[in-house]
C-alpha positions in Angstrom: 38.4 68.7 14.1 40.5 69.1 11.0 41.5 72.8 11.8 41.9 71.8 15.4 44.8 69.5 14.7 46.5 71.6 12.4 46.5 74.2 15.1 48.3 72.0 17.1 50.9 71.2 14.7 51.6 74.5 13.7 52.2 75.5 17.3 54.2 72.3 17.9 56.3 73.3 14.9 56.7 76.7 16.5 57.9 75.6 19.7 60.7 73.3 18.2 61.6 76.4 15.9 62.4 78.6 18.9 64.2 75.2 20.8 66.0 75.0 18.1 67.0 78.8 17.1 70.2 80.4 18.5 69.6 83.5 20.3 72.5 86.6 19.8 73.9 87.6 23.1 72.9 91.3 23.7 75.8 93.2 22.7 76.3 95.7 25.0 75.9 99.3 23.9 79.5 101.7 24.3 79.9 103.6 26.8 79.5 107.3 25.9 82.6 109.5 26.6 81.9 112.1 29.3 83.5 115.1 28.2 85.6 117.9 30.5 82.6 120.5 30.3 79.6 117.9 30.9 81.2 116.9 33.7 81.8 119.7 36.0 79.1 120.3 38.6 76.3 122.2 37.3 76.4 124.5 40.0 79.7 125.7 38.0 78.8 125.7 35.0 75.6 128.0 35.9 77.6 130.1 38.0 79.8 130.7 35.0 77.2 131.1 32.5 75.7 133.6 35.0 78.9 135.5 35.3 79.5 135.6 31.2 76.0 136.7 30.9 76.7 139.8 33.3 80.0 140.2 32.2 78.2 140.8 28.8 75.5 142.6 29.4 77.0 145.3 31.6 80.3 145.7 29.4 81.0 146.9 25.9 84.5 147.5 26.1 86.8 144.8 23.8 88.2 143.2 26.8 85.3 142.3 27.8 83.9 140.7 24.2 87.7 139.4 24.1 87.4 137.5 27.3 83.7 136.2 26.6 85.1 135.0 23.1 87.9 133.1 25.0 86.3 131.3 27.3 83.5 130.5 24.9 85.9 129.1 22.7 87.5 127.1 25.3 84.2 125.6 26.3 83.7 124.9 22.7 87.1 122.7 22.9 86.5 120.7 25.6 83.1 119.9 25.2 81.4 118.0 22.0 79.6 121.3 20.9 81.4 122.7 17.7 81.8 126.0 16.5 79.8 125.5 13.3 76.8 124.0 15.3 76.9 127.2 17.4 77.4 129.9 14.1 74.3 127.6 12.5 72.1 128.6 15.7 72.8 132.7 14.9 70.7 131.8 11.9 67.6 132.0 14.2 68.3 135.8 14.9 70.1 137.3 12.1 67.4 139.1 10.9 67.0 140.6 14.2 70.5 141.8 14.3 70.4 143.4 10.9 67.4 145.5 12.3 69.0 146.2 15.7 72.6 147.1 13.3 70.3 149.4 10.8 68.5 151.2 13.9 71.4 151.8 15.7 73.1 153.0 12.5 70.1 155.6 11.7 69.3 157.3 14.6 73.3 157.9 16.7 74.7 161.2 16.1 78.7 161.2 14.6 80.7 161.3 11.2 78.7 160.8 8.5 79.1 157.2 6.6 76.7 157.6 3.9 73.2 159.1 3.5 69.8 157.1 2.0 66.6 158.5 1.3 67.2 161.3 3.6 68.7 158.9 6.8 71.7 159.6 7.4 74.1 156.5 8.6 76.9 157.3 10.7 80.3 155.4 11.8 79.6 155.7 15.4 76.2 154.2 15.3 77.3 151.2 12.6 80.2 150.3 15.7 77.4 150.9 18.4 75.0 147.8 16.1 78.0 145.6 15.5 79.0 146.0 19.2 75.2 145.2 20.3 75.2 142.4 17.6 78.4 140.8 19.2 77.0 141.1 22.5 73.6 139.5 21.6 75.4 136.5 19.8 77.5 135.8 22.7 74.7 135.7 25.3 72.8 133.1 23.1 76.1 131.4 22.4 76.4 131.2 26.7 73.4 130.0 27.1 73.7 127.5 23.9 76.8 126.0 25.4 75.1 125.6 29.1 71.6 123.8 27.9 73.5 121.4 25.7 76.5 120.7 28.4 73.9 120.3 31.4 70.7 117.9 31.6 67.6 118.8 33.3 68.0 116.5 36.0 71.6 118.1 37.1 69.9 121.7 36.5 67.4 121.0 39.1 69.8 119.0 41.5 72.1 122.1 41.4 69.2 124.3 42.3 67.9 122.2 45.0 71.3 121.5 46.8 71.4 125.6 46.4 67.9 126.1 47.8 68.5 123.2 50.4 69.4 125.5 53.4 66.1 127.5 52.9 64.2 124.6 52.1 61.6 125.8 54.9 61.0 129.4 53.9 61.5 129.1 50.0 60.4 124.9 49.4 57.7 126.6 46.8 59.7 128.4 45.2 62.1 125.2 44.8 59.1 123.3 43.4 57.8 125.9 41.2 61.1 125.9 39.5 61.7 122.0 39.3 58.4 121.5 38.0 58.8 124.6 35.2 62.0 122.8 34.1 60.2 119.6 33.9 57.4 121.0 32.1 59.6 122.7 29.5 60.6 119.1 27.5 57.4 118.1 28.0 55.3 120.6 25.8 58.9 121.0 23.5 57.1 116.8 22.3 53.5 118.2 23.0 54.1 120.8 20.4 56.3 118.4 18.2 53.4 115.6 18.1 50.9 118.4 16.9 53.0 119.6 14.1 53.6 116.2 13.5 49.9 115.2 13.0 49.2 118.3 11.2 51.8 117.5 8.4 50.2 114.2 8.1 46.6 115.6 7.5 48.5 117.7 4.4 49.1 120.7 6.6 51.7 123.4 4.7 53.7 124.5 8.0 57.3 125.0 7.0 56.6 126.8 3.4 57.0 130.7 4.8 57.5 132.5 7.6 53.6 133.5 7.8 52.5 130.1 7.6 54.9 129.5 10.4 53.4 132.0 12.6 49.6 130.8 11.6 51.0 127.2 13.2 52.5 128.9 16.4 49.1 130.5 17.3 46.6 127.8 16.2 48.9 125.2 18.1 48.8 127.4 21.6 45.6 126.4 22.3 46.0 122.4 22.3 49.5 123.4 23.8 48.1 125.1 26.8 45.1 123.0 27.6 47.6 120.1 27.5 50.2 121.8 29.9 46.9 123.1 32.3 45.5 119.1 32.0 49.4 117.6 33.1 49.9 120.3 35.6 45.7 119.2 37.3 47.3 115.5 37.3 50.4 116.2 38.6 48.7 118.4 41.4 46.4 115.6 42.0 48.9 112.6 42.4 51.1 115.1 45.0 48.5 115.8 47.5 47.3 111.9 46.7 50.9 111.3 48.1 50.6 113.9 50.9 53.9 116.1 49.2 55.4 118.9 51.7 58.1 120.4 49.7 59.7 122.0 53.1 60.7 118.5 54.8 64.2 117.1 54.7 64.6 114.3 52.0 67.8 112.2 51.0 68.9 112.1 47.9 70.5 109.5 46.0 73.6 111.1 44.7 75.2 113.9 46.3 76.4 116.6 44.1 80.6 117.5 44.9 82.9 120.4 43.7 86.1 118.9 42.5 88.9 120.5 41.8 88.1 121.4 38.1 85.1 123.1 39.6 87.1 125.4 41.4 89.6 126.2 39.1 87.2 127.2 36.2 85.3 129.3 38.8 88.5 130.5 39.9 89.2 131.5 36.2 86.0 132.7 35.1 86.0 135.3 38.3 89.4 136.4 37.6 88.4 137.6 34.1 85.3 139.2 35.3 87.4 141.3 37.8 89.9 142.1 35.1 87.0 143.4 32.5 86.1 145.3 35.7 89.2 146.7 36.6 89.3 147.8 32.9 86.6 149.7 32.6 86.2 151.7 35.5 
C-alpha cells in the first residue's frame, strides 16, 4: 500500500511539474538560400552537362579546354560548390592520371625529353598525358558540379517529363531508370552502416589501400543480397498496388523552363558550335 501511494504522488508531482513548466516556442529553422545554378530546371542543367561532356570528349584543341574551364568556373560562382572542394575531389584519381601522363609519355613517337632505363620520354607524348589529364578532370569536375547542384527527385522528374510523350512504348525503360536512381542512395547508407558496424567490432578498414580493397569485396556480398531483398519488396508492393508504368498520371508540380534556362542553353550551345567551328 505504501509503494502504491508514493506512486501516486510522484506522478501527481509530475503532472504539476509539466503544468507548471514553460514550454519554448519552436523557433523556426531559416530558410536555405536557393542558389542561381540549383535552381534552373534540371532538364538544363543535364542538357549542359551532356553537352560539356561531348564537348570534352570529342575535342582536344585549347578552345575547347578553355571554354569547358569557363563555364565550369562560372557554375562554380553561382552555385555553393567551391573551387577547392572540387580540386580536393581530383585526389580520388591522381594516381590514375600520373599513370595515364607516364603511358602516354613512353610509348608516342617525337623529340626526345629525356631517356630512363632504356624508355625514352618524349615532348609530344608528355602534352598528349597533360592534355588527356585536363580532359579527365574536367569530365569528373562536370559531373561533380551536376550531382551536387541537382537532387534525385528533380533528376527523375526531368527524365520523366522527357520520357512522358513515349510513356506507352518506353514506361519500362522510365521505371528502370527512376528505380536505379533511387536505389543508388540507398546502398551508398547500406554500404555506410556495414563499414560502420565493422569499425565498431575493431575492424582496420581505412589503414591502406589493400585493406580498403579487402572491405570493398567482403562488403559486396551483404551489399548485393540487401539491394536483391529491397528490389523483391519493392516488386512485391507494385503489383500489390496493381502499377502500370504506361498510364497517364498527374503530377504534383509541373517542371517549367524560365528564361535563365534558355539563356544558359542558349550559351552553352553557342560555345559548343564555336569549339566546332574551330576545329574543323
Amino acid at each position: 500500500m505504501r509503494r502504491e501511494i508514493d506512486a501516486a504522488l510522484i506522478f501527481l508531482q509530475e503532472i504539476r511539474y509539466f503544468q507548471h513548466q514553460r514550454l519554448q516556442p519552436e523557433m523556426p529553422k531559416p530558410s536555405r538560400n536557393i542558389t542561381f545554378v540549383e535552381g534552373l530546371d534540371p532538364r538544363t542543367k543535364f542538357f549542359v552537362a551532356f553537352l560539356l561532356a561531348a564537348q570534352t570528349l570529342l575535342f582536344s584543341s585549347i578552345e575547347a579546354i578553355a571554354t569547358t574551364s569557363l563555364i565550369i568556373l562560372l557554375a562554380v560562382i553561382a552555385s555553393r560548390v567551391t573551387m577547392l572542394k572540387l580540386i580536393v575531389r581530383v585526389r580520388t584519381i591522381v594516381w590514375f592520371l600520373i599513370i595515364i601522363t607516364s603511358v602516354n609519355m613512353f610509348t608516342v613517337s617525337g623529340d626526345i625529353l629525356f631517356e630512363l632505363e632504356g624508355l625514352i620520354a618524349t615532348k609530344e607524348g608528355l602534352a598528349l598525358g597533360l592534355r588527356l589529364s585536363v580532359k579527365i578532370v574536367l569530365l569528373l569536375w562536370c559531373s561533380l558540379l551536376f550531382v551536387w547542384n541537382t537532387s534525385i527527385e528533380s533528376v527523375l522528374e526531368g527524365i520523366e517529363t522527357v520520357f512522358r510523350p513515349l510513356r506507352k512504348r518506353f514506361g519500362s525503360v522510365t521505371l528502370l531508370m527512376s528505380i536505379t536512381l533511387n536505389f543508388v542512395p540507398l546502398l551508398i547508407r547500406t554500404a555506410q552502416r556495414i563499414k560502420t558496424a565493422q569499425i565498431a567490432r575493431g575492424a582496420d578498414i581505412d589503414s591502406n589501400f589493400f585493406r580498403q580493397v579487402r572491405f570493398a569485396f567482403s562488403a559486396s556480398v551483404p551489399l548485393f543480397a540487401a539491394a536483391f531483398r529491397s528490389s523483391q519488396q519493392l516488386a512485391l508492393a507494385m503489383e500489390a498496388r496493381c502499377y502500370d508504368p504506361s498510364v497517364e498520371r498527374s503530377v504534383y508540380s509541373k517542371l517549367k523552363m524560365e528564361r535563365s534556362d534558355w539563356v544558359v542553353g542558349a550559351g552553352t550551345v553557342s560555345g559548343f558550335l564555336f569549339v566546332t567551328a574551330r576545329s574543323i
